[in-house]
N, C-alpha and C positions, 0 to 999 in steps of 0.2 A: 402354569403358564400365566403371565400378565396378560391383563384382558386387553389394558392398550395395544399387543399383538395384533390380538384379532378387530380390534375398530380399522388396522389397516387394512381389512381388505372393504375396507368401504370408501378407500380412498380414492374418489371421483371414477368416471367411467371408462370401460374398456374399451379402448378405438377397434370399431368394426363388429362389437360383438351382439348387441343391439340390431345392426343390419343385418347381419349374416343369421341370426335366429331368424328375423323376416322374412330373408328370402326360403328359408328351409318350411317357414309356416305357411307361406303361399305355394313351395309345391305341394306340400302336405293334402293344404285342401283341393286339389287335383283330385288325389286318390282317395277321398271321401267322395268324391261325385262320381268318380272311375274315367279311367283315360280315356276309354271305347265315347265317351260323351264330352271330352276338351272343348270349352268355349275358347273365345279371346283370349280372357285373362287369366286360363287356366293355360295356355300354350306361352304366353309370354311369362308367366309363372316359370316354366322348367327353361324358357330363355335366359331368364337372368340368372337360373340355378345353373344353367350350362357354361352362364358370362364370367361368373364368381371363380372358376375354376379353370379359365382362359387360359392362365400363366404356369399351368401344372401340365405334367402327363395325358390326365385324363382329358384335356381339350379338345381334340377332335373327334372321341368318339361319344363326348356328353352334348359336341354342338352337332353330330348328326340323329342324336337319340331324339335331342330336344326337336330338330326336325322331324322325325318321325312323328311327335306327339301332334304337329300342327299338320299332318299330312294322314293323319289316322294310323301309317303303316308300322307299329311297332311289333318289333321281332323280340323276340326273348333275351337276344344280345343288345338291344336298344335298353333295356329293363337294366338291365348288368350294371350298362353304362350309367344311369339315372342312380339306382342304387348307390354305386360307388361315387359318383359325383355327390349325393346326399350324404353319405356317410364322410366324407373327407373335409365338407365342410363344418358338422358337428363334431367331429376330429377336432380341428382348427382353433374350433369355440371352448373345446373342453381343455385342448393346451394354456389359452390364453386365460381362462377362468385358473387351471391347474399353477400358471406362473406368477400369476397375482399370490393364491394361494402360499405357498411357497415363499414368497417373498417377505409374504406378511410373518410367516416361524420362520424364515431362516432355515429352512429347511432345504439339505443338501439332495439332488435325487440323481440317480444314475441315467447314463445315460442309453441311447436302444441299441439295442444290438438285434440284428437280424438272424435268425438263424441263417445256416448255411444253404438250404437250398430254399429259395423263397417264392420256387413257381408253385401257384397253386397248379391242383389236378383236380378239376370236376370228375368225382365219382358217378359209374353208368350205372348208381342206383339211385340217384337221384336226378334223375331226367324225369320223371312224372312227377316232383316235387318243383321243379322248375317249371315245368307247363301250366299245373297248376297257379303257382304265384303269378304264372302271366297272365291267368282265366281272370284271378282276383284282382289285380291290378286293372286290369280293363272293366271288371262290373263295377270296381270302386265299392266302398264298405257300405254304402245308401244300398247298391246295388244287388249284397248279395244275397241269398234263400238258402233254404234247407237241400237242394240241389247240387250246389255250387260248394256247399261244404261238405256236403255227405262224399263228394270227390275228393277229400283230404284224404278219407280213408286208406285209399289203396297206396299214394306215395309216403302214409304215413308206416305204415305195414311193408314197403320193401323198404323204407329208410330202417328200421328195427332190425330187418334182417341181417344188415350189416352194421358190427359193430361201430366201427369208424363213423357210421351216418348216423347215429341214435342220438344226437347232442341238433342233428338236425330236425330227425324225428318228433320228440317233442316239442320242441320249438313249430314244428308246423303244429302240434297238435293241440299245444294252447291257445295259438293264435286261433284256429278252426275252434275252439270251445268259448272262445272271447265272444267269436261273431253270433256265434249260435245263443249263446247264452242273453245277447242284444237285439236279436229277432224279435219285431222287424224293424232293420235297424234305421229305414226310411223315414219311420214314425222318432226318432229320438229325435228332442231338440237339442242336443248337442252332442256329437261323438267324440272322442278321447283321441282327436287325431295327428296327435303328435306321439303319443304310443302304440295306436298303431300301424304307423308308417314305419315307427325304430323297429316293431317287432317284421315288417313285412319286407326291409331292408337287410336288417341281420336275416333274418332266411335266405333274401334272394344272394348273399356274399356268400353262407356256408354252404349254397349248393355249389357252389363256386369253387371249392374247396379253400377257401378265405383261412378255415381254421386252421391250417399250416401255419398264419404267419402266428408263431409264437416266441418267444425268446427260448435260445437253447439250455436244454436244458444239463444245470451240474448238481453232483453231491455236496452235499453241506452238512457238517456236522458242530456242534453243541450243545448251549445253554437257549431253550427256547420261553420265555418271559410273556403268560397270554397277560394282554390288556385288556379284552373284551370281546363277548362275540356278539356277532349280528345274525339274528334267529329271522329266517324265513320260510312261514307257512302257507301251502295254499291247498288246494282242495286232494291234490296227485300228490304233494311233494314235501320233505321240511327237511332243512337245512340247517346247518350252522357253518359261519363262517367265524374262525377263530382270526381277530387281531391282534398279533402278535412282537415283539421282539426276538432277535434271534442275536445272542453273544459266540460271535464265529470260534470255531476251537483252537483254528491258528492266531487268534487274537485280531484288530483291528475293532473296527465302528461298528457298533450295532447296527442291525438292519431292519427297516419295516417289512413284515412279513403276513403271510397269510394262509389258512388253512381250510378248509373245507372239504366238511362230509355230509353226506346228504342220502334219504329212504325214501323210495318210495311210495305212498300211504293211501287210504281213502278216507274221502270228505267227513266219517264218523270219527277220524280220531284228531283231536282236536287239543289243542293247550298245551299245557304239562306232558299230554300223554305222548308226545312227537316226541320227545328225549327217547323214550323205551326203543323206539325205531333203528335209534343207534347203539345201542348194546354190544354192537361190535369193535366199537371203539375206547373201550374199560380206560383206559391210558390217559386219552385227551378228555373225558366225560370225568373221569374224576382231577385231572388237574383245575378244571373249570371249577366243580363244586369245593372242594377245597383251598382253589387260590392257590397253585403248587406250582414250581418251574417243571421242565422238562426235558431232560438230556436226548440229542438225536443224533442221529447215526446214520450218515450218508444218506437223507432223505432227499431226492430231486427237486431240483428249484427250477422253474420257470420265473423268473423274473421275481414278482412279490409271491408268487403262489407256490408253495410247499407240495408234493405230491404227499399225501397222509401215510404211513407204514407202521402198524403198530408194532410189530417186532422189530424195529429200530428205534422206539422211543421206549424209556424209564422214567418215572414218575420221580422228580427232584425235591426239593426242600422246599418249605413257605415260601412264596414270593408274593406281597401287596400289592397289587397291579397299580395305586396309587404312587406309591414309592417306588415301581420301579418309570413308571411315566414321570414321575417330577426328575430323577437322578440322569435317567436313558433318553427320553423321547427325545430333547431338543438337540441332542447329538444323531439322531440315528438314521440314517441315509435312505429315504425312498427308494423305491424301483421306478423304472422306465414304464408308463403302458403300452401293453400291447396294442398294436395299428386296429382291431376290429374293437376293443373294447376304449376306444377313444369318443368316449359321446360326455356332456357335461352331467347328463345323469347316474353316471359311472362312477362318480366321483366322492369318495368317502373316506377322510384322512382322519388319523386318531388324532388327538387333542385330550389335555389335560385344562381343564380352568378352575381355576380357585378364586375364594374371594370377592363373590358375587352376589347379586341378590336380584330375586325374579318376579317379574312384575307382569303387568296384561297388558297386552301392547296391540290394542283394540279385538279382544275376544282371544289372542294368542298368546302362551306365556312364551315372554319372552326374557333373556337377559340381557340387564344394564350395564353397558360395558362403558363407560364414564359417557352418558349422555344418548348413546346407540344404540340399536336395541340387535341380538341378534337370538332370530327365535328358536324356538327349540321344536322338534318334531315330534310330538306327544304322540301322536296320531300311528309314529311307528312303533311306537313301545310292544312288546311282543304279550301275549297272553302265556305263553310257556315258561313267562321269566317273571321276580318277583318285584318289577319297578312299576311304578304307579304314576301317572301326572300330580298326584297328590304329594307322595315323596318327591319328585322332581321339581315341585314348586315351592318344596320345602328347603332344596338342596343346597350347599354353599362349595361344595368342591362336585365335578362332574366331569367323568371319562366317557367323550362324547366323539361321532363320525358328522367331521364335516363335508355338508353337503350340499348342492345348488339344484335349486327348483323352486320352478315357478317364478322365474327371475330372478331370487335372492338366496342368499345364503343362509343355511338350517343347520341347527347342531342336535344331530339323533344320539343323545344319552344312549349308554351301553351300561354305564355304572355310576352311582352318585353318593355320595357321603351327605345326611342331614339333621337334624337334631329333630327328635320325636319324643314326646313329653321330656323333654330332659336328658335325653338320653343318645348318642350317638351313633346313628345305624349308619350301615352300607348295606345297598341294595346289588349285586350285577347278576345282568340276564343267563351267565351260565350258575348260579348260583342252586339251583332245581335240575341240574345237569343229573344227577344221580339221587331225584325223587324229591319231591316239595316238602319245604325246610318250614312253609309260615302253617300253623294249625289249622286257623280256620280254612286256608284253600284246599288243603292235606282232609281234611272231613269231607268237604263239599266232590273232589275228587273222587274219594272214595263210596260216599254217596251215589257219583253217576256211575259210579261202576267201570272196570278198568278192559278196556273196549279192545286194547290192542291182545290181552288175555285170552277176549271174549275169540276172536278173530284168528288167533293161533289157534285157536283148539277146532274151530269148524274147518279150519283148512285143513286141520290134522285130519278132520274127519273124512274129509273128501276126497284126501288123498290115500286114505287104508283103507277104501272102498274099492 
């Protein structure tokens, strides 16, 4: 991709999006003081958030929610309304960021399709998960103690029970591990409150049964082409999301696609070791480390997201994720996002850039895109994968997820081509998918000793007891 491209999306500013971040930051900090406590400009806060939303659906019950909040009385269907009124307008922001985008590659995307029945249904296992989000809403995050979240526990224990809930489940019980973890969180001088408003939003939708709205889903079969994956670790959880091409078998346009599998872990296993977690996936874990395409077999698509099926997928021939980005990507037709996953920090589109060189663009590496600079997100480089800010500051071709945050636009490398003493490496993050390829990390690994090993065999123990 020519980098002139991407300087367009620097081309002047976006009508309303500027504002409409403001109004979402001013309800935000409402709910860091907690509702139960709304000053003036805390009540005229969720007025103009009710205003912004005047000419939508949601109008009359975001301008009697916002009522509520200046009258103290808010009922848990007040919250709903606020919720959804919050989420609709960073919806709004992330279209309007997503069509800049887009416009700037040339990038074809599909458009949404609803599924077929599109009521939500609040599950009656998640009414103490809903009570709760109202208790926290009203103490606000200043507000809350080891009390107030020790009561996570129990809606988080009947959301587990049911499967259908467990995407809620967690979700409350991160958020509960966020606050606790920030105790006491009256003493921080500054709290993170525009994350967590997204996380206490998205809860109050999915107890909603929000998670319905998703594109329907069909079989797809193929040539599947990864370009990179985006490795997410955290203390409970690691992830991989594979981005992909997908060559349909009845012919047509390539499509951007997407994969994801994901283990559940604890806080000791750490790096490199988060790959063994997935060992159930032999199929996708070695197309990653070898760079390999891969033929599929009626696997369900939702929109850009694949459902994973190992016994529908065969492991294909070499495929360069370089070359198949330079040949495929600018032809290859995005998907629609889905309505809950509509926020601007959602937003992560592959890109190929070549032809560059990367400079520090006050403490940031950034790339020079004739005169522009657009930075790169060092900061998310994965510890499980073999990329470095060192190689990436070295790099001249980069398979990167663009992204917006923090007001600007960030390109999070996935895979980079560099030259190293003379010599031309490529680095990508599924590259250790099937055990660490560089020496020195492969020692030091081995050295800490291999934890998820350690970990099977005590549970073995516990369990033949």
């Amino acid at each position: 991709m020519l980098a002139a491209h991407l300087t367009r999306l620097h081309d002047g500013t976006i009508p309303g999006l500027a504002e409409t971040l403001a109004v979402v930051d001013r309800a935000d900090d409402t709910l860091t003081a907690g509702l139960a406590r709304a000053d003036e400009p805390g009540t005229a806060a969720w007025a103009a958030l009710a205003a912004a939303v005047g000419g939508t659906p949601l109008a009359e019950r975001a301008d009697a929610a916002a009522g509520a909040v200046r009258t103290g009385a808010l009922a848990e269907d007040h919250l709903a309304a606020l919720a959804g009124a919050r989420a609709a307008l960073l919806g709004a922001a992330h279209d309007a960021l997503l069509d800049r985008l887009d416009t700037a590659l040339g990038r074809p995307r599909a458009a949404w399709t609803a599924a077929p029945d599109g009521t939500a249904v609040s599950p009656p296992a998640l009414a103490g998960a809903r009570a709760w989000l109202h208790e926290l809403a009203l103490a606000g995050w200043r507000g809350t103690d080891h009390e107030l979240l020790s009561a996570a526990a129990a809606p988080v224990e009947a959301a587990l029970a049911d499967p259908a809930s467990r995407r809620v489940a967690v979700l409350l019980d991160g958020l509960a591990a966020e606050l606790r973890a920030a105790l006491p969180v009256a003493s921080l001088p500054q709290v993170p409150a525009r994350r967590w408003a997204d996380l206490w939003t998205r809860a109050v939708l999915l107890t909603l049964g929000a998670h319905g709205e998703t594109a329907p889903g069909e079989p797809v079969s193929g040539r599947l082409l990864p370009l990179g994956v985006d490795l997410h670790e955290h203390d409970t959880a690691f992830q991989a999301q594979v981005h992909a091409l997908l060559e349909p078998a009845g012919g047509g346009a390539p499509r951007l696609v997407r994969v994801t599998v994901v283990a559940a872990k604890v806080a000791t296993i750490v790096g490199p070791a988060g790959w063994r977690l997935l060992e159930a996936y032999p199929v996708l874990l070695n197309a990653l480390a070898q760079r390999r395409a891969i033929t599929v077999t009626d696997l369900t698509a939702h929109g850009a997201d694949l459902r994973w099926a190992e016994e529908r997928a065969a492991l294909g021939e070499p495929a360069d994720p370089f070359a198949t980005a330079r040949v495929l990507l600018a032809g290859a037709t995005a998907a629609a996002t889905p309505p809950l996953l509509r926020h601007p920090a959602a937003i992560a589109e592959p890109v190929l850039v070549e032809g560059y060189t990367v400079r520090d663009d006050d403490g940031v590496p950034a790339l020079d895109l004739d005169g522009r600079s657009l930075h790169l997100a060092t900061d998310r480089l994965p510890a499980a994968g073999p990329l470095t800010p060192a190689l990436v500051a070295a790099s001249t071709a980069c398979l990167g997820l663009l992204r917006w945050d923090d007001d600007r636009w960030l390109l999070q490398p996935v895979a980079v081509r560099a030259t190293v003493k003379r010599q031309t490496v490529e680095a990508h993050n599924g590259d250790w998918a099937c055990g660490v390829t560089d020496p020195k990390t492969a020692k030091a690994v081995a050295k800490a000793g291999d934890a998820v090993a350690v970990l099977r065999e005590r549970a073995g123990r516990l369990l033949r007891r």
